[in-house]
C-alpha positions in Angstrom: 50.4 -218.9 -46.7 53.0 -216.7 -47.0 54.3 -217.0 -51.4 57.6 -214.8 -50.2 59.1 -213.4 -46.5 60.2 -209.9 -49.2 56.4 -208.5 -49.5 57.1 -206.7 -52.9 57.6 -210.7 -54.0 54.6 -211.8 -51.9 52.0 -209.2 -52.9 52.1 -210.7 -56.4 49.4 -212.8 -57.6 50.2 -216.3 -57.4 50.3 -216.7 -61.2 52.7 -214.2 -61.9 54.8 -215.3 -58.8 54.9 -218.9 -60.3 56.1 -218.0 -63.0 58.9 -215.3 -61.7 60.1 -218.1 -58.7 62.1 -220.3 -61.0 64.6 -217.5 -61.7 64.8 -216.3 -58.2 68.1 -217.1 -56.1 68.8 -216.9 -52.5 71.1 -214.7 -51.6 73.0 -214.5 -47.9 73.1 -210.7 -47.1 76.7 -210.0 -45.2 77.4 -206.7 -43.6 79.2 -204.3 -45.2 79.0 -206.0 -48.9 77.6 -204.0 -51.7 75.1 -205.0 -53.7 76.1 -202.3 -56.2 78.2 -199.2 -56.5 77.3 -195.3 -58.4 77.9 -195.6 -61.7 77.6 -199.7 -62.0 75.4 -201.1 -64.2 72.7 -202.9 -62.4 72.8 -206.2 -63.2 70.8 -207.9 -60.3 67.4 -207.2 -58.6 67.7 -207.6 -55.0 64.4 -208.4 -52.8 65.7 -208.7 -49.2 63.9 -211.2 -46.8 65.6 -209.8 -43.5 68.2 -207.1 -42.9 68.5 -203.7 -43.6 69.9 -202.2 -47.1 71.3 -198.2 -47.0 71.4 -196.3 -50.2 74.4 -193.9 -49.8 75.9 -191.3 -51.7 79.8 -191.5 -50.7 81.6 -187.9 -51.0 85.0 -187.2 -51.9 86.3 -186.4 -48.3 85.6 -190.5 -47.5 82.5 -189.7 -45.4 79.2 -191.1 -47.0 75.7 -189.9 -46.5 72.7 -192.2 -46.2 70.1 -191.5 -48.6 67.0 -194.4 -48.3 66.8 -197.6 -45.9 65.4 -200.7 -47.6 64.2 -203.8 -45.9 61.7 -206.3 -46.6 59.3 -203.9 -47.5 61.2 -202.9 -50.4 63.8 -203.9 -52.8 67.0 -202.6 -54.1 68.0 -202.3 -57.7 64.1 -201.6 -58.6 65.0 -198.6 -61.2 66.3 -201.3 -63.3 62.7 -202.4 -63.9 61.7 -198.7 -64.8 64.6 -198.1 -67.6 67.3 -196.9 -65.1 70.2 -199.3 -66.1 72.9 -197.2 -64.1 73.2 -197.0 -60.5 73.2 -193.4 -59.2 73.2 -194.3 -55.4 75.9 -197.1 -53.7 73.9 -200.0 -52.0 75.8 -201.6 -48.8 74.0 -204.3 -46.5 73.8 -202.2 -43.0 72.2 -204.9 -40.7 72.9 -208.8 -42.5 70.1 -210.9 -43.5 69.1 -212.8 -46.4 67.0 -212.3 -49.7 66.8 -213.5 -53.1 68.4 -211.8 -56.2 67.0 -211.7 -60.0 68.6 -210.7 -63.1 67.8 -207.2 -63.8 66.7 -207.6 -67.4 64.3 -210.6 -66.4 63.1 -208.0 -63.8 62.4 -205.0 -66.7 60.8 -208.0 -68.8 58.6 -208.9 -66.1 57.5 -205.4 -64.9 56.9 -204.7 -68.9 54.3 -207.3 -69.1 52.8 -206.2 -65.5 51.1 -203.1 -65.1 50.3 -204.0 -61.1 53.8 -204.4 -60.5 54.9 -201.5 -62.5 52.5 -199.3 -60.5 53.8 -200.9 -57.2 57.4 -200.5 -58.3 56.7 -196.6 -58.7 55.7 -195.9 -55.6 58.8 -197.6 -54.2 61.1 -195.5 -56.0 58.9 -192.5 -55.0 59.1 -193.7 -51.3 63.1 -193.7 -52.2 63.1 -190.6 -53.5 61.2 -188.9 -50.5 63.6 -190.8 -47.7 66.5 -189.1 -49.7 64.5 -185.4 -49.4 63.9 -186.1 -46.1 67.7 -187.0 -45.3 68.8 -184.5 -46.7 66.9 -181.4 -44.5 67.3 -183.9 -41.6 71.3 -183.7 -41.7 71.1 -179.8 -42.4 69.0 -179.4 -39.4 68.8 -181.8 -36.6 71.1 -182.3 -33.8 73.2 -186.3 -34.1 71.5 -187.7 -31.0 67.9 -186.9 -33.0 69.2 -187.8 -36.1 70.4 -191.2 -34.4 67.2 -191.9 -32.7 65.5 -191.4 -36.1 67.8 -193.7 -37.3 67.3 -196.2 -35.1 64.0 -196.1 -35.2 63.5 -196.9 -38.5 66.2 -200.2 -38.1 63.7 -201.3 -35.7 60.5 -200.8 -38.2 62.7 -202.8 -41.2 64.1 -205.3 -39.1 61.2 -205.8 -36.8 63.0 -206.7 -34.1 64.4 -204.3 -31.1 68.2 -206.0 -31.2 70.2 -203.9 -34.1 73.8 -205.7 -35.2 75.3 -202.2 -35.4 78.9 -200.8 -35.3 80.0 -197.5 -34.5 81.8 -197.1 -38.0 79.0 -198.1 -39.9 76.5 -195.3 -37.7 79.0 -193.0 -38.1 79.0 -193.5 -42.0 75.4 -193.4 -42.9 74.9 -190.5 -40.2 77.8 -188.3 -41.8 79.2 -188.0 -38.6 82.7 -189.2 -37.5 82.7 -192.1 -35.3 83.7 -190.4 -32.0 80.4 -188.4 -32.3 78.5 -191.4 -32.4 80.2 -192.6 -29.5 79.2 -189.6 -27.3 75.6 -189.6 -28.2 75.4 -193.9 -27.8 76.8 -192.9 -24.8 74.4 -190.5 -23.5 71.2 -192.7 -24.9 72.4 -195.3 -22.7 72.7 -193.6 -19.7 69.6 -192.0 -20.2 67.9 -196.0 -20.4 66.9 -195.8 -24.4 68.9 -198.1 -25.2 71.7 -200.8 -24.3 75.2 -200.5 -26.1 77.6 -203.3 -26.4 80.3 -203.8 -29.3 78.4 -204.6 -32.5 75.3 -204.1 -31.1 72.4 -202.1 -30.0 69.1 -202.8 -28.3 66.2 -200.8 -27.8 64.8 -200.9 -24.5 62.5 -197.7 -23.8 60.9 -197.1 -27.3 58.6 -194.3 -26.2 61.4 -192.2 -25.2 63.6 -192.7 -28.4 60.8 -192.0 -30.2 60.3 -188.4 -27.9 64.2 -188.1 -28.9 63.9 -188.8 -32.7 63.4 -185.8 -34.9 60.2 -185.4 -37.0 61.6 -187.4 -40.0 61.0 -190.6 -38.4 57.7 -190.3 -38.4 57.7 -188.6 -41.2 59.0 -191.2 -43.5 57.2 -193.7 -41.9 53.5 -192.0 -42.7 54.6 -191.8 -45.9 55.7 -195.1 -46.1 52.2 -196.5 -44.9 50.7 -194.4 -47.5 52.8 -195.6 -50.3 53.2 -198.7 -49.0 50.5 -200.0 -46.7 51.3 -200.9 -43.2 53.7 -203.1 -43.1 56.5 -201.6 -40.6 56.4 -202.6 -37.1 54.6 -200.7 -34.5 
């Protein structure tokens, strides 16, 4: 039986889960709310059970670029468990869900007193750190339609479901892009039968030719995240 739906939570052993569970709270994940902003202190350890977290980097023009996605799989907040007390990334729930929240310094107590967890909770960050590498040539060099498929893609791995609760703004935001862009290329995905586009929402419905659309960071990030990780995205 299943100790946690978040599988950082539910790859602990039972004892050490026990003992963390009374301090854990449920959280409802809403759209658009940030968890916590660049230069914040983190003060709360979030381990989402559904949804989709973004880790962005706003700029000074108002556009933002998305750095690292973070679903169940994952957690955000977890360099608060490694020393890093200050956010250097913004955190805003992309696709809502739900999850449960721990205070940060009961987190860098725990992870002190666990070596397994502080070994898992490295190669997390080191996943985080290679989805923002990765994001970074990927804006410089693909075209927005691949760049949108990849994106896409990788909702559909964290979420594990084929039916996104998207808006344009928000795809325009983590892709850099202005909204009218992602319009077009929507637009032209959907008329080529990848997907299915209605106001707040997109749904994957010819996955072998999104992923023959996606750039190579999809995959990409998703080998790596195996690696790291162990397979625990959706096929």
């Amino acid at each position: 039986m299943s100790q946690s739906p978040n599988l950082v939570l539910d790859s602990l052993p039972a004892a050490a889960f026990a003992s963390l569970r009374p301090h854990l709270t449920d959280v409802e994940l809403l759209q658009g709310s940030v968890l916590f902003d660049i230069g914040d202190s983190i003060r709360q350890v979030y381990f989402p059970h559904s949804g989709v977290v973004s880790l962005v980097v706003p700029l000074a023009s108002g556009e933002t670029i998305e750095a690292a996605m973070i679903g169940r799989e994952s957690l955000a907040g977890g360099a608060a468990g490694l020393g890093g007390q200050i956010s250097v990334c913004k955190a805003i729930v992309q696709i809502a869900g739900a999850g449960s929240v721990l205070d940060a310094e009961r987190f860098r107590a725990f992870v002190n007193t666990s070596p397994d967890l502080r070994t898992t909770l490295f190669r997390h960050e080191q996943l985080i750190l290679a989805q923002a590498q990765q994001s970074a040539g990927c804006n410089a060099t693909h075209t927005v339609e691949a760049r949108l498929s990849r994106w896409l893609l990788r909702c559909r791995d964290l979420q594990g479901g084929d039916d996104l609760q998207l808006t344009q703004e928000f795809l325009g935001q983590m892709l850099g892009v202005r909204r009218t862009s992602v319009s077009v290329v929507a637009n032209t995905l959907q008329e080529a039968g990848l997907i299915r586009y209605r106001r707040g929402r997109i749904q994957i419905i010819n996955l072998a030719a999104l992923q023959n659309t996606a750039c190579e960071c999809y995959q990409t990030v998703k080998t790596l995240s195996e690696r790291l990780l162990g397979p625990q995205t959706r096929s």
